[in-house]
PLY file of the C-alpha trace (Angstrom):
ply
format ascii 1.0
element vertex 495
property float x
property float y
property float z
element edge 494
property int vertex1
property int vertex2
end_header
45.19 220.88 149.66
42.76 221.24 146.67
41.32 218.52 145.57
39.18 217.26 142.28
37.76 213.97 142.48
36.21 212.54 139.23
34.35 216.24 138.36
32.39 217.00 135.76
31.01 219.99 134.66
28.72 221.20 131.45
29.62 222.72 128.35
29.05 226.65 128.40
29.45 229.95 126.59
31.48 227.99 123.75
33.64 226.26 126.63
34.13 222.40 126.66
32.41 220.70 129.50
35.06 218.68 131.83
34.70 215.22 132.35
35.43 213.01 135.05
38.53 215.55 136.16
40.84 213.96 139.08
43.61 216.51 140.74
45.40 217.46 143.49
46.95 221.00 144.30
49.29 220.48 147.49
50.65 223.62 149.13
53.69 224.73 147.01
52.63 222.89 143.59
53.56 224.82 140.29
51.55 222.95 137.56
50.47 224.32 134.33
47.41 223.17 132.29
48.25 222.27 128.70
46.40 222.17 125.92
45.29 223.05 122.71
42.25 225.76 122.40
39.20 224.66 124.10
40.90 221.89 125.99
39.16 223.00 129.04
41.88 224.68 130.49
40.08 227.82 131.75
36.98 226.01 132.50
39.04 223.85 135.17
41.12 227.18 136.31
37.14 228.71 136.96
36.10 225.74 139.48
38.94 227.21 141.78
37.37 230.62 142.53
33.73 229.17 141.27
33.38 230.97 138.75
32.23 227.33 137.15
30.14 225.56 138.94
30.56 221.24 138.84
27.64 219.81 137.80
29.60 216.23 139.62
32.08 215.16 141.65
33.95 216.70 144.49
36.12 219.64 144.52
37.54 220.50 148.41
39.59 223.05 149.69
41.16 222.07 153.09
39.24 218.67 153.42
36.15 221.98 153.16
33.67 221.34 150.18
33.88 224.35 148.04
30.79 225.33 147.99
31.00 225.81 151.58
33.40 229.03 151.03
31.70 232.38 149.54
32.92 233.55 146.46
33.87 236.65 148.32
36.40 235.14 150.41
37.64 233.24 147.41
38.61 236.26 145.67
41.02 237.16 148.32
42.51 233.62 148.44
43.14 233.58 145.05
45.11 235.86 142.77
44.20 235.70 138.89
47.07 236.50 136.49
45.38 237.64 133.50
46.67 238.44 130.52
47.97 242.25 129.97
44.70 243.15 128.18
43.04 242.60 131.20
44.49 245.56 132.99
42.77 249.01 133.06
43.47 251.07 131.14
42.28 254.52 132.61
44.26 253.53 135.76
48.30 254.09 136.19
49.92 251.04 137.29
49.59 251.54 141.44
46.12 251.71 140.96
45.91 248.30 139.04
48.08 247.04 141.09
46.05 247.67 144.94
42.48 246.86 143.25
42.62 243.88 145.66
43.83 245.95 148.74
41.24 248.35 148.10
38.47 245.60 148.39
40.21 243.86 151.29
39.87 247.31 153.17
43.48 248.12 153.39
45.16 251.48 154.71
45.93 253.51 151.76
49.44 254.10 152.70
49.78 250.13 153.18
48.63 249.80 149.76
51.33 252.47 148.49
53.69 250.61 150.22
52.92 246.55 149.23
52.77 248.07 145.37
56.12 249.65 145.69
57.35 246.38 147.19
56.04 244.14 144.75
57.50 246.27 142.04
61.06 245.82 143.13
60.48 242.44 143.82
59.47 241.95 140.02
62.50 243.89 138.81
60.04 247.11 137.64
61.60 250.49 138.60
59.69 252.66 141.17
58.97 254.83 138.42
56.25 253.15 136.69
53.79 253.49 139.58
52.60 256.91 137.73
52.29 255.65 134.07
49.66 253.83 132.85
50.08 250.29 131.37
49.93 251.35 127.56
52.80 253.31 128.28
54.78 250.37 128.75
56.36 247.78 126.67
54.53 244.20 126.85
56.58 242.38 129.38
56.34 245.09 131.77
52.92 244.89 131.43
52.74 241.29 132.35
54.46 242.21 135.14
52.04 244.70 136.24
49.63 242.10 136.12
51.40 239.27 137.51
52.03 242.52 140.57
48.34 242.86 140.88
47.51 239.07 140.96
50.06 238.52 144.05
49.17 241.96 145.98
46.80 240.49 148.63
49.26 237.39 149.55
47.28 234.77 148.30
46.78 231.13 148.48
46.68 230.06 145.08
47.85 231.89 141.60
45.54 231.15 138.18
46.96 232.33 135.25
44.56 231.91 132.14
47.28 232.00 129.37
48.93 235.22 130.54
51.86 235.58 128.04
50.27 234.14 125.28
50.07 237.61 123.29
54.03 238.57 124.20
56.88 237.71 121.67
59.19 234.69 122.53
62.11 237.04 124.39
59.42 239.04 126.46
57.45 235.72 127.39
60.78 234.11 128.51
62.19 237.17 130.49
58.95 237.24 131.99
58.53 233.32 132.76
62.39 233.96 134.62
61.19 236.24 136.79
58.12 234.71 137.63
59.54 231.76 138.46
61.62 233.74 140.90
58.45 235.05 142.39
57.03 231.62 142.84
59.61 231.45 145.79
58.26 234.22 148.01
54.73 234.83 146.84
51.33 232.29 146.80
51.28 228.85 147.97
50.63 227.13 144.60
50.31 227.92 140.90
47.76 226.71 138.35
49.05 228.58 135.11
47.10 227.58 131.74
48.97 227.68 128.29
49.00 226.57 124.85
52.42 226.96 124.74
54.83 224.10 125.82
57.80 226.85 126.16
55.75 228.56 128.39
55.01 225.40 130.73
58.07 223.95 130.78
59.12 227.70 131.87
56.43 228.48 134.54
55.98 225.04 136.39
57.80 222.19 137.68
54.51 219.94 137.20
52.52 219.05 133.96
48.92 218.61 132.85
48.13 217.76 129.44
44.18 218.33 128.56
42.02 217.69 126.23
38.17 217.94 124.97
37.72 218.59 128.85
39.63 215.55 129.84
43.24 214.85 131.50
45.08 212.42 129.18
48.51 212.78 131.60
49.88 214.09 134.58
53.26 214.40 136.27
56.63 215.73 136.23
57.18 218.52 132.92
60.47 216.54 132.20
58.97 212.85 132.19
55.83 214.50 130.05
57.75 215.68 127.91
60.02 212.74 127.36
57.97 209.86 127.76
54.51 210.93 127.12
51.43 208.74 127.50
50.35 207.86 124.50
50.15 209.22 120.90
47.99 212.21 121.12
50.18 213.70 124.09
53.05 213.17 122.18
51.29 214.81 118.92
50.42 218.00 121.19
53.86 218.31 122.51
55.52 217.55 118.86
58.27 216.72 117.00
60.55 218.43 118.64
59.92 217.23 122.23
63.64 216.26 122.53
65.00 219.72 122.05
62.35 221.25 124.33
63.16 218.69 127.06
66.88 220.78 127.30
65.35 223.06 128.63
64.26 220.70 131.88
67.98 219.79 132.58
70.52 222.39 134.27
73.22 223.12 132.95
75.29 222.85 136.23
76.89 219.84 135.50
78.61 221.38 132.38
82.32 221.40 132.74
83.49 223.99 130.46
86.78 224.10 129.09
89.39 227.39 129.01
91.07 228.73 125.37
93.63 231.09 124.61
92.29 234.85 125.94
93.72 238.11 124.43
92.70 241.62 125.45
94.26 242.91 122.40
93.35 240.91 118.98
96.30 241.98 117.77
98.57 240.08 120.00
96.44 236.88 119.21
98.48 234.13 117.81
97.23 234.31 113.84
95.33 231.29 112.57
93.63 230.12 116.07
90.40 230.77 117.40
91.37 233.38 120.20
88.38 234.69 122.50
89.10 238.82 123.24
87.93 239.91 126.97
87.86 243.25 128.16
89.84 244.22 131.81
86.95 242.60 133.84
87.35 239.00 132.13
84.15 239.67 130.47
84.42 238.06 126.60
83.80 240.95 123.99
84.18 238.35 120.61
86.45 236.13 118.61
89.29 236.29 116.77
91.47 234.37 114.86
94.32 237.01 114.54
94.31 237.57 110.86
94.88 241.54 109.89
92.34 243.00 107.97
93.95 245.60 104.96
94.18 248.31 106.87
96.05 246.58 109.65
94.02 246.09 112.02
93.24 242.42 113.42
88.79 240.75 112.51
87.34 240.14 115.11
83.31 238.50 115.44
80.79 238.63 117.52
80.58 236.52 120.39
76.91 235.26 119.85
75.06 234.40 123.26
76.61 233.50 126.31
75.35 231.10 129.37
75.82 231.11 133.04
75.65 227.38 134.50
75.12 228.13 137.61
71.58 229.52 136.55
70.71 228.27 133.17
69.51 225.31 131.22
71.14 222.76 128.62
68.82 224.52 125.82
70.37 227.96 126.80
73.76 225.97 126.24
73.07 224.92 123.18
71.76 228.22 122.44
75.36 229.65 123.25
77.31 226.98 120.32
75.07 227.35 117.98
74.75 231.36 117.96
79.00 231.44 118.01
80.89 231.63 114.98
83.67 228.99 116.92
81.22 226.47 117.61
81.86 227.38 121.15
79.78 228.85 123.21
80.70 230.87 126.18
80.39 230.23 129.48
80.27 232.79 132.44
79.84 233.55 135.88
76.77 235.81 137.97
79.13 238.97 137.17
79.56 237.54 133.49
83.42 236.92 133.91
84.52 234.74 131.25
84.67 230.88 133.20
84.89 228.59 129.98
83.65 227.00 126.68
81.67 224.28 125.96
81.02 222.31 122.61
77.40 220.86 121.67
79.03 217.16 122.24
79.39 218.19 125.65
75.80 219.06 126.04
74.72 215.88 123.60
76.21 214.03 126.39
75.01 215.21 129.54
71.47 215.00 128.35
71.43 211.76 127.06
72.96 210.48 130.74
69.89 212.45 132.17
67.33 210.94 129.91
68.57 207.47 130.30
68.30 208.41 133.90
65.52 209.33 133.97
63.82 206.67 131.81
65.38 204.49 134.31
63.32 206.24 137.65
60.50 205.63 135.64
60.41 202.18 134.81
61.56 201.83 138.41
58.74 203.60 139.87
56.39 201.37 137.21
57.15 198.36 138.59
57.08 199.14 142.03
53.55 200.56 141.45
53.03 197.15 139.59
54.63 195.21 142.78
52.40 197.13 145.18
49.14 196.74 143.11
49.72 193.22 142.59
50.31 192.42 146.48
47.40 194.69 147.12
45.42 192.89 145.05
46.20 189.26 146.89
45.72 190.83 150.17
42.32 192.02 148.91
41.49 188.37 147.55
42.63 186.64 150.68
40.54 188.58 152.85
37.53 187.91 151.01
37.99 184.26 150.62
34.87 182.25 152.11
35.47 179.34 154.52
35.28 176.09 153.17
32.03 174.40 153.65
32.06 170.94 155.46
31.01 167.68 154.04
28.85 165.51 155.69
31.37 163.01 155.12
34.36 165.05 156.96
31.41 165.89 159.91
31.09 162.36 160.07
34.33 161.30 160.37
34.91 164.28 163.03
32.72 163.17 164.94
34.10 159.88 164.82
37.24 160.73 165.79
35.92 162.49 169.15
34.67 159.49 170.31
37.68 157.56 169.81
39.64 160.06 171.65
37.26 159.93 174.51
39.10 159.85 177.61
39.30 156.89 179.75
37.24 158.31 182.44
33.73 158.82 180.60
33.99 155.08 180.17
34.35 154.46 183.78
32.06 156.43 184.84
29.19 154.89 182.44
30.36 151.58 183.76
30.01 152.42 187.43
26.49 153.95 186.07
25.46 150.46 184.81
26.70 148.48 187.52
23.87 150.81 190.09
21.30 150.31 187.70
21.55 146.30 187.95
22.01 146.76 191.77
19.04 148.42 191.82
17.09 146.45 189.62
18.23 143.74 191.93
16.66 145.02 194.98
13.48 145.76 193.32
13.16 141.54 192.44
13.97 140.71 195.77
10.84 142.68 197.08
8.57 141.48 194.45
9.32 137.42 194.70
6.84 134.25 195.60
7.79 134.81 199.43
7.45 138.69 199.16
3.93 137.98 197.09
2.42 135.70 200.13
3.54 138.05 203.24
0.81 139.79 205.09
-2.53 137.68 206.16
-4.29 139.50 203.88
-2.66 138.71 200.66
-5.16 136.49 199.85
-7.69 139.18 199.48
-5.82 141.42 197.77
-7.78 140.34 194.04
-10.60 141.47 193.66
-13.60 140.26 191.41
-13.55 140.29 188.17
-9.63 140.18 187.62
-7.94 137.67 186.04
-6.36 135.23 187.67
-2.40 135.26 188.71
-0.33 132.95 186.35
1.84 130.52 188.49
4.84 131.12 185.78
4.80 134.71 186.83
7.66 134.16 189.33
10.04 132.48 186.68
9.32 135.39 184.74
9.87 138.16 187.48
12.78 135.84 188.75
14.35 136.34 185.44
14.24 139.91 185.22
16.27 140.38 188.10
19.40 138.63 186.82
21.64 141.46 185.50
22.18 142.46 181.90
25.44 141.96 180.76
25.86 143.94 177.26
27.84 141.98 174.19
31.45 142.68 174.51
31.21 143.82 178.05
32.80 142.13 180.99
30.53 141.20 183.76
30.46 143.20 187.14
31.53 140.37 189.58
30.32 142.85 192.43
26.67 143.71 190.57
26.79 139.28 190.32
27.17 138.92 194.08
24.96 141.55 195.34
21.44 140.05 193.02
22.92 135.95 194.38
22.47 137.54 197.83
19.29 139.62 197.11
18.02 135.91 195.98
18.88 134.07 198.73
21.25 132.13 196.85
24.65 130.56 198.49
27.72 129.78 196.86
26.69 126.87 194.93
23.61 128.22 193.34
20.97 126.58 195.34
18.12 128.51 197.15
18.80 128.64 201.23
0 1
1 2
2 3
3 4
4 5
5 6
6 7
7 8
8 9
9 10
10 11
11 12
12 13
13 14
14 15
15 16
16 17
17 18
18 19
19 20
20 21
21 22
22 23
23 24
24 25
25 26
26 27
27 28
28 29
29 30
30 31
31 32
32 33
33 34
34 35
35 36
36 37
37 38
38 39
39 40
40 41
41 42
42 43
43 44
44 45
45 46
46 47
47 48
48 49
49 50
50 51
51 52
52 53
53 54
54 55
55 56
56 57
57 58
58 59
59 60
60 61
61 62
62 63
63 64
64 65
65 66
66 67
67 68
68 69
69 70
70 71
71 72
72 73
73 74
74 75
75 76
76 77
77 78
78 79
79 80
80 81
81 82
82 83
83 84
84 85
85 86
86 87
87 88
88 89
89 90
90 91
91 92
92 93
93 94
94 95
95 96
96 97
97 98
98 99
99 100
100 101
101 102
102 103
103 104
104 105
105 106
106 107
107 108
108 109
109 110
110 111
111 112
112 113
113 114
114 115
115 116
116 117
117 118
118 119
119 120
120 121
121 122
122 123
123 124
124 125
125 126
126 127
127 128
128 129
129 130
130 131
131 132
132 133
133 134
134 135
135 136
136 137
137 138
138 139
139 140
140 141
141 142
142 143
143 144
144 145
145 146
146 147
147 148
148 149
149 150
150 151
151 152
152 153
153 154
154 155
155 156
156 157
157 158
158 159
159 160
160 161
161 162
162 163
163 164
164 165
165 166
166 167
167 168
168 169
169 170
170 171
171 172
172 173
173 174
174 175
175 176
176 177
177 178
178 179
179 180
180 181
181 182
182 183
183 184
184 185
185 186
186 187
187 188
188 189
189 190
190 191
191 192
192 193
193 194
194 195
195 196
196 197
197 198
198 199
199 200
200 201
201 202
202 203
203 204
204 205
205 206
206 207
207 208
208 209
209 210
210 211
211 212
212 213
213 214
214 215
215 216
216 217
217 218
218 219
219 220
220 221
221 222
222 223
223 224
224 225
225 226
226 227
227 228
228 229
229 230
230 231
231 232
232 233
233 234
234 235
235 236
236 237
237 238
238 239
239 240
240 241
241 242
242 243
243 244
244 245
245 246
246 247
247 248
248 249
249 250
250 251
251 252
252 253
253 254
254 255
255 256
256 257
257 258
258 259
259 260
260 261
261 262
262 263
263 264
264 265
265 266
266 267
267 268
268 269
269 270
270 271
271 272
272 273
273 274
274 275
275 276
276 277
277 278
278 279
279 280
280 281
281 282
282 283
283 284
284 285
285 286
286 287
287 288
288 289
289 290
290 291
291 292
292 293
293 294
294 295
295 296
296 297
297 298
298 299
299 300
300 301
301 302
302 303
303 304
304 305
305 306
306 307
307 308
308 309
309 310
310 311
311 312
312 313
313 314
314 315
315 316
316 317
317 318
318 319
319 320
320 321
321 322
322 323
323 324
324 325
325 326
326 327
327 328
328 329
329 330
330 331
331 332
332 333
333 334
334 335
335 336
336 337
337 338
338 339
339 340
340 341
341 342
342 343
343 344
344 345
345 346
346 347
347 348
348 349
349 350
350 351
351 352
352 353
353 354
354 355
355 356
356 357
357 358
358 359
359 360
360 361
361 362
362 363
363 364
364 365
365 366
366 367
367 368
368 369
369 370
370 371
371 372
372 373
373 374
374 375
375 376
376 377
377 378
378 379
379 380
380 381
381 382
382 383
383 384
384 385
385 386
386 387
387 388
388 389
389 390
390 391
391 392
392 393
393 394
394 395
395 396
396 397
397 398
398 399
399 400
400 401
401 402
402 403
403 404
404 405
405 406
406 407
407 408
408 409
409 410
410 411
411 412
412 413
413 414
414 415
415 416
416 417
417 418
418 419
419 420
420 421
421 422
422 423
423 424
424 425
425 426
426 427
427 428
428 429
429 430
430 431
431 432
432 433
433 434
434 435
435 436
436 437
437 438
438 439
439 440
440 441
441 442
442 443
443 444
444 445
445 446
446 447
447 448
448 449
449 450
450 451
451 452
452 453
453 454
454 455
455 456
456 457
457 458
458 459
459 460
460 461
461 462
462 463
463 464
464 465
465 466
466 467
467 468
468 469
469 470
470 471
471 472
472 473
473 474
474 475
475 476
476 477
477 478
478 479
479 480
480 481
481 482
482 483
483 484
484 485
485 486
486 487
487 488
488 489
489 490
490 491
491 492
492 493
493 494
């Protein structure tokens, strides 16, 4: 995984500084950068191999800062696609293409043989290994160059605008087979363009820049469709709707047969007859009418279209290129398997837009839904405890001690009831006949003290008689124990 979180980097050499860039490369992403000139496209496609440093932010490779890897090893992880300009020259076309071999230390006869291997792969004939790349038309140049940006096997493919100098038919042939290349070669693509054909051609994911920032990201077909906001839809213009045919297969197509002659003369005069050769491969209209010299008109066929492999623009294409209003549908072997008209593809991609307008506002609301319950759960467990009144602590408090159980109270009875017994005992020891015992009571004052106050007794007397608290009931056991410690019978009276 390569990652970009919120970097930044400064302006340089005429390039736009990035700002506040956020991005994620899986393993097997094709995404292109588009943009209009000095977007920042090849500013961001240089923090990948550093040849741009960010001045903030992180940028990881493998959960690995960046910075950690040297730019040699980089080199070899990464294959850049440049444009054919950027070939040599002086060197034939095996000698571009194993530049990176040579530096990785390869065998030379391994390099011979990955070269030869990655020009059949990319359709080039073995030939070409000799001649140099001015010798060769433009596509097959970008070939050569696409060749030499895969030759080491590596993890990630930049392209800095590599077709952008090639006429529409080259850039498109060329797009084709690169996208057939994506399947067996590098782990992800980051291919920057100014052209929209080009990106809807080379990726299956979209990134629309610009003045160094990222103003959308996703799927080419819902960018192109439903883009973000005004100034993505200005970039990709007008024609968006068109261009979008181009996302949708043409699989789904159910073409239609017609009346097939191999000779136009035998075709019925007045109808539009198609004229195939002995294979079933269409050579042209006719509509049987003789010409003066007897022999039947017959017109070109314009393009054809094979479903199995092409679009619903390359449909469209195919009508409006064929002097029917039909265009032609055939097989892999281009035998003849049908016609369509341009209501047929009108149709099938308006049921793909309206199905895919309808995955999007699904996905929209479920990415509403899950913010929205994120965002309670977030609230919820921040939510401080309630603080307690002194009113509720009160009343809390009073409600333990009316749920007391039964047993405290008994026991602080049975508590009370010892302390009077006790207090009893202590009266008993201390009364008139306890105060005279012992002959030598009498001397017990000494000088100088006060004298003892007769009413003393009554007063000592009375503190021995238990305490009996308002609202309790009186211990008849604590009663009977001071009566007896007082020397007092049933009746009350002294013994």
């Amino acid at each position: 995984m390569i990652r970009f979180e919120s970097v930044s980097t400064k302006a340089r050499r005429g390039q736009r500084g990035l700002h506040d860039i956020s991005l994620t490369l899986p393993v097997g992403a094709k995404v292109a950068l588009f943009g209009p000139a000095g977007a920042g496209k090849s500013a961001l496609l240089g923090l990948v191999n550093r040849l741009v440093e960010p001045k903030s932010g992180a940028l990881t490779w493998d959960e690995q800062p960046l910075r950690s890897h040297r730019r040699s090893a980089l080199r070899a992880a990464v294959g850049w696609w440049s444009p054919p300009e950027g070939l040599f020259g002086e060197r034939s076309v095996l000698d571009n293409i194993v530049v990176a071999l040579q530096r990785l230390g390869w065998e030379e006869h391994l390099q011979r043989s990955r070269a030869f291997e990655l020009l059949e792969q990319l359709g080039l004939p073995r030939s070409l290994a000799v001649r140099g790349p001015a010798e060769l038309p433009a596509d097959q140049q970008a070939l050569v160059a696409l060749a030499r940006a895969l030759a080491a096997g590596p993890e990630v493919v930049l392209g800095d605008d590599p077709l952008r100098d090639l006429p529409d038919e080259a850039a498109g042939m060329v797009a084709v087979t690169a996208r057939r290349a994506q399947a067996e070669w590098g782990d992800r693509w980051l291919v920057a363009t100014r052209n929209l054909d080009q990106a809807i051609a080379l990726a299956e994911r979209l990134v629309v820049l610009d003045d160094g920032r990222i103003l959308q990201d996703g799927p080419v077909a819902e960018v192109v469709e439903l883009p973000a906001n005004a100034r993505v839809a200005e970039l990709i213009g007008p024609d968006r709707g068109v261009r979008a045919l181009a996302l949708l297969p043409a699989a789904d197509l159910v073409p239609v047969r017609v009346a097939t002659v191999r000779d136009p003369k035998s075709a019925r005069p007045g109808a539009a007859t198609l004229v195939v050769d002995r294979q079933a491969q269409p050579l042209g209209w006719t509509r049987g009418n003789p010409a003066p010299d007897g022999e039947v008109l017959t017109a070109g066929l314009g393009t054809s279209f094979t479903p199995a492999t092409d679009t619903l623009r390359d449909a469209l294409e195919a009508v409006l290129t064929s002097p029917t209003g039909l265009g032609v549908a055939v097989g892999v072997h281009g035998r003849y398997l049908g016609v369509i008209d341009a209501d047929a593809v009108w149709q099938l991609a308006a049921t793909r837009r309206a199905e895919v307008a309808e995955a999007r506002a699904e996905q929209a609301y479920a990415e509403r839904e899950a913010a929205r319950a994120a965002a309670a759960a977030e609230a919820e467990r921040v939510q401080p405890e309630p603080e307690e009144t002194e009113l509720e602590a009160g009343a809390d408090d009073a409600d333990a001690d009316a749920t007391e159980p039964d047993e405290s109270r008994a026991d602080e009875a049975s508590a009370r009831a010892s302390d009077e017994i006790e207090a009893a005992d202590e009266g008993a020891a201390t009364g008139p006949e306890g105060a005279g015992a012992g002959p030598d009571s009498g001397e017990s004052s000494k000088e100088g003290e006060p004298a003892e106050n007769p009413e003393s007794d009554e007063g000592a007397e009375s503190a021995t008689e238990p305490t009996v608290r308002a609202g309790d009931e009186p211990d008849s056991h604590s009663v009977e124990a001071a009566d007896a410690a007082e020397g007092r019978d049933e009746t009350g009276q002294g013994r």
